[in-house]
N, C-alpha and C positions, 0 to 999 in steps of 0.2 A: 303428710296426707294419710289418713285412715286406708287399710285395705278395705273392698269391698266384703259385706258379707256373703258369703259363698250358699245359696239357698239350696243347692243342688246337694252338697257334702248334709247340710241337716236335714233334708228330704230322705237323704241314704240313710243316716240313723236314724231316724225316727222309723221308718220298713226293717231295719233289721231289730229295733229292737220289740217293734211289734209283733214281729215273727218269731222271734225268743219265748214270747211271753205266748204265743199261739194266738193270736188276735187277729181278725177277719180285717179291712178297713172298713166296713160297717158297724164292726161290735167298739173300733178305738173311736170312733167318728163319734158314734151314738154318746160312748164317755164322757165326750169331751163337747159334745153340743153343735157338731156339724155333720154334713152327711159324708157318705160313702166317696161322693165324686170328689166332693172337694179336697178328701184326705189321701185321695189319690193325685191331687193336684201339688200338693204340699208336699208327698214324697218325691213325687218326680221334680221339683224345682219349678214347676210353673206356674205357683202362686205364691209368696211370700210370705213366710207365715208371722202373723205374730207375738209378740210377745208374752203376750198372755195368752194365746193357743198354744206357744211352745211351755207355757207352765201344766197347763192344762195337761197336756200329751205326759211330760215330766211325770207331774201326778200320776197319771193312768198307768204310764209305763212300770210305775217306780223307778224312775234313773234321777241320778242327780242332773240339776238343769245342766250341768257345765259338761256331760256327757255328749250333747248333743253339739255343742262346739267343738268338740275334740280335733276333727280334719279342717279346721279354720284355723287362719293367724290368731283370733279373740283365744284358743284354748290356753290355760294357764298350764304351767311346766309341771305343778304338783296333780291336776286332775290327770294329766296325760299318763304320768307315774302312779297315783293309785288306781284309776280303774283300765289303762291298757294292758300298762306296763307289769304292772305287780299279778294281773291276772297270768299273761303269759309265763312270768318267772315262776309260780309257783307248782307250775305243772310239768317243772324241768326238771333232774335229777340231779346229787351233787358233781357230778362233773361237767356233765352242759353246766351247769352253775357256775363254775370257775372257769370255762371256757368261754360263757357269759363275760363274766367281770376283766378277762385279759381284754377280749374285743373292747368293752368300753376305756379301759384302760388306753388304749391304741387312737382310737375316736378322738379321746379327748386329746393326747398328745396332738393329733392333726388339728384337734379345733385353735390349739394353742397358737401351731406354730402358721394356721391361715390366719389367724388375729394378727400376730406378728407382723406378718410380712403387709398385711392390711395397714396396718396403723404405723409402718415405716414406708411406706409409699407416698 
C-alpha cells in the first residue's frame, strides 16, 4: 500500500520557501494564477494542491519539484543529500566534518545490525 501524501509537510515548504525568496502569498498566488486565500489554503494543508500548481509554485519558487517532497515517504535519498544534506555540510568546518562522517559511520553500523536482526527473526 502507497503512503498517503502528506499535504501538510508540502504546505510547510512551499511558506518556507516563499519566505526565502521574500514573497507575500499574494505576490506567489498572483505567479502562479491563484489568489491570496487559496495559497494560504495550500500552505496550511487544507487544500490539496495539485500537480501542476505544485510546478507552477516550483517555477516561481525556483526549487527543484523534488524539494517540495523532501518530509514525505515520495522524497528520493539523492534530492534529500543534495539539497538538505549537502547544504548543512557545507557550512560545517573540518572537524565538525570528521565528527560528521564518524556519527554516520555509527548510524550505519546500527542500520546494519537492525537489518540483521530484522531479517533473522
Amino acid at each position: 500500500m502507497q503512503p498517503d501524501v502528506d499535504f501538510v509537510k508540502i504546505g510547510k515548504r512551499i511558506k518556507s520557501a516563499r519566505l526565502e525568496k521574500g514573497l507575500s502569498q499574494a505576490d506567489l498566488g498572483a505567479s502562479v494564477g491563484c489568489s491570496n486565500n487559496h495559497m494560504s489554503h495550500v500552505e496550511v494543508g487544507q487544500t490539496k494542491v495539485s500537480l501542476t500548481m505544485l510546478l507552477k509554485i516550483a517555477y516561481a519558487l525556483d526549487k527543484d519539484f523534488d524539494y517540495f517532497l523532501l518530509d514525505t515517504p515520495y522524497a528520493k535519498n539523492e534530492s534529500l543529500i543534495n539539497s538538505e544534506i549537502a547544504e548543512k555540510l557545507q557550512q560545517c568546518n573540518s572537524t565538525t566534518l570528521v565528527t560528521i562522517s564518524k556519527m554516520i559511520d555509527i548510524l550505519l553500523e546500527q542500520q546494519k545490525m537492525t537489518l540483521s536482526e530484522q531479517h533473522s527473526e
